[in-house]
C-alpha positions in Angstrom: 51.8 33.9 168.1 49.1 35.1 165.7 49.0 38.9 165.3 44.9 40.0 165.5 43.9 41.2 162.0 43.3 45.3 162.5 40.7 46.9 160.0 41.1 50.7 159.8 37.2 51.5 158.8 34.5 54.2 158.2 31.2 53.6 159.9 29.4 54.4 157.0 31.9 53.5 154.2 30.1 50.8 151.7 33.3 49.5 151.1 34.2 49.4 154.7 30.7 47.4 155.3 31.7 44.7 152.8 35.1 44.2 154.9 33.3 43.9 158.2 31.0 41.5 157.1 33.0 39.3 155.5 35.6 39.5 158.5 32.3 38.7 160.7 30.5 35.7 158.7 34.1 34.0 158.4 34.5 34.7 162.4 38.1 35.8 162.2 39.5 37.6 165.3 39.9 41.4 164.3 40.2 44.6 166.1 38.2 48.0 164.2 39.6 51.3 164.4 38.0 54.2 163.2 38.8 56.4 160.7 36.7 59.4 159.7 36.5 60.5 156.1 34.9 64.0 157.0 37.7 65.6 158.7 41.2 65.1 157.3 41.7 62.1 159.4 42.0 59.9 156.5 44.6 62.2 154.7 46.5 62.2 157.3 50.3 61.1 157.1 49.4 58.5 159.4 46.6 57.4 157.4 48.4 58.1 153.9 51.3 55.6 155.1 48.6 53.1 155.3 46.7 53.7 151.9 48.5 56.2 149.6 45.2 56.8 148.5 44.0 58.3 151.8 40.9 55.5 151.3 39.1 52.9 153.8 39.0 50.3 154.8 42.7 49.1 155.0 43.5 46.2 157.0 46.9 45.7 158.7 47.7 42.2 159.1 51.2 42.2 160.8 52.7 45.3 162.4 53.8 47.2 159.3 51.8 44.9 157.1 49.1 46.6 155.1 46.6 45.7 152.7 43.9 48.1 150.7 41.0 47.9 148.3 38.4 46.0 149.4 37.9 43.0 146.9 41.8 42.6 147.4 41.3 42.3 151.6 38.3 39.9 151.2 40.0 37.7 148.6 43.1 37.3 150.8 40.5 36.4 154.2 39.0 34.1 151.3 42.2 32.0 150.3 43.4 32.2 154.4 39.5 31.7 155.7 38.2 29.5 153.5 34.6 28.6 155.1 32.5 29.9 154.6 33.2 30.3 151.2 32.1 33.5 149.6 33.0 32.5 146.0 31.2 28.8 145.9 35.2 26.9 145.3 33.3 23.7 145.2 31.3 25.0 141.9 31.7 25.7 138.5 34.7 28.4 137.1 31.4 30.1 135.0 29.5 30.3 138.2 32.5 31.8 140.4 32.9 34.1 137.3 29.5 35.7 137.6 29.7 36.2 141.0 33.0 38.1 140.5 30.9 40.3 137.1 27.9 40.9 139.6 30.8 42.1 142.4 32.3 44.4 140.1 29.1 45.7 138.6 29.2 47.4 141.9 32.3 48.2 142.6 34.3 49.1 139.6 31.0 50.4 137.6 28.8 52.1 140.1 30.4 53.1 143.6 33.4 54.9 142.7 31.4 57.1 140.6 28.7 57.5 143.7 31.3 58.4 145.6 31.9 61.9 147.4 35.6 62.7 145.8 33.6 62.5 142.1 30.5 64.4 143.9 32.9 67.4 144.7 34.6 67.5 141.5 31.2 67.4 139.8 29.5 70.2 141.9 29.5 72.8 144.8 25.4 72.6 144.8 24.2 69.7 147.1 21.4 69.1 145.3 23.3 68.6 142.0 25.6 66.2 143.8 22.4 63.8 144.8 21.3 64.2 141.6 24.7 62.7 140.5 24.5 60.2 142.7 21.0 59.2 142.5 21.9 58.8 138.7 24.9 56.0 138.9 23.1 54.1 141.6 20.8 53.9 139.4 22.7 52.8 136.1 24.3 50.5 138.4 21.3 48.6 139.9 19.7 48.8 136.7 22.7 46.3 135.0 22.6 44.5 138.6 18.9 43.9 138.4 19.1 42.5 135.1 21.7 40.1 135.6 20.8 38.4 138.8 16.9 37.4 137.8 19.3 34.8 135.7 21.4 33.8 139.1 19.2 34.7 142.1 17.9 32.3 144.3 17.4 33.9 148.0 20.6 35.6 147.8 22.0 37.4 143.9 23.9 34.1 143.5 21.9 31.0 144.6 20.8 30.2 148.3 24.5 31.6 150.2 26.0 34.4 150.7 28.8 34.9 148.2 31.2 38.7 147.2 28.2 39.1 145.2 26.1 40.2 148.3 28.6 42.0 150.1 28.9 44.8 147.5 25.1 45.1 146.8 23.8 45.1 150.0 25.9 48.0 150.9 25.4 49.8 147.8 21.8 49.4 148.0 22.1 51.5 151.4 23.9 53.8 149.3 20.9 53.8 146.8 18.3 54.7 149.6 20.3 57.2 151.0 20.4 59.1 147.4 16.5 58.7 147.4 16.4 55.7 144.7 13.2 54.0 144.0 14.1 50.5 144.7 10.2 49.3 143.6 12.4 49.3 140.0 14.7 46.2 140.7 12.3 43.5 142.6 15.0 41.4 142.7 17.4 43.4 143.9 14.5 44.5 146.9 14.0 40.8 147.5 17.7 40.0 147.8 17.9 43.4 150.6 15.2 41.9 152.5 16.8 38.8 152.9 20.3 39.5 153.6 19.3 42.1 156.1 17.5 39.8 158.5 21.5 37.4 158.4 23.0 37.9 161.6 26.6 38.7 160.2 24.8 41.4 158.3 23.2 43.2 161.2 26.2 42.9 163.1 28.2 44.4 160.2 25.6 47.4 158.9 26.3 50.6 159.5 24.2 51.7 162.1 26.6 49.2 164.8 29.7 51.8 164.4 28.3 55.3 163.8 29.6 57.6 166.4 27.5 58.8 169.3 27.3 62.4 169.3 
């Protein structure tokens, strides 16, 4: 008997978003369980035992069985669900490549430093923290901009969804959020557009999971 893959997930976590969706346009059988960010739960021992990092999303594949960091999750749903494929394995290693550089662009360069652990070491002062924010979405979409007018079709990487879309996507919600002026990366805009209007996106976005008051 297979054991149903359990993703422990914030509602409005970019990097949980990237999870969801790829767990949702592979259509693999998972079960979501919450975990808030905004009031110890995720430091929790219980949590921590998961992820020593006190970090979403994990995902808990057997009983015991955990798995962090979300490039790592989506690569192991890639080599056990392989169709979709989200890295193109029928294509050339230079292609695959560049959707991995446009991946991490995103999530080694520009969401770790967006993030609100960095924000609270930078500054006390709200607005100070937005402005920090604000300014590595911005060098990040900048670099992301740039790169995909050379691979874009209707998604950053072509005509299909690939990796390259579930980071960017989320991180342009990031980017809004921070009061970015998207008019500066056309194709970036374009490439939103489009991926918003995909069913597995809308039934992965944020606004599906944030708690009812």
């Amino acid at each position: 008997m297979t054991t149903k893959l359990k993703l422990y997930h914030y509602w409005r976590s970019s990097s949980s978003w990237r999870v969801r969706w790829a767990l949702t346009l592979k259509n693999i059988p998972h079960e979501l369980v919450a975990v808030s960010l905004l009031d110890g739960e995720s430091e929790s021992a219980a949590h921590r035992a998961r992820n020593p990092l006190g970090y979403v999303p994990v995902l808990e594949i057997s009983k015991g069985e955990y798995l962090f960091e979300s490039l790592a999750i989506i690569q192991y749903l890639e080599d056990k669900y392989p169709n979709p494929s989200l890295l193109w394995r029928s294509t050339d290693s230079l292609t695959r490549a560049k959707i991995w550089q446009l991946a991490e662009i995103i999530n080694a360069s520009t969401q770790p430093l967006q993030n609100l652990t960095p924000q609270e070491m930078y500054s006390d002062d709200t607005e100070k923290r937005k402005s920090w924010a604000k300014h590595w979405n911005e060098v990040g979409l900048n670099a992301y901009e740039v790169i995909c007018k050379e691979t874009a079709g209707e998604f950053s990487v072509g005509d299909e969804l690939t990796l390259a879309d579930l980071c960017l996507i989320p991180q342009v919600y990031n980017s809004k959020r921070f009061d970015v002026d998207l008019s500066k990366y056309p194709t970036i805009s374009r490439i939103y557009e489009r991926a918003m209007r995909e069913p597995s996106c809308i039934a992965s976005e944020p606004s599906q999971f944030e708690p009812k008051k």
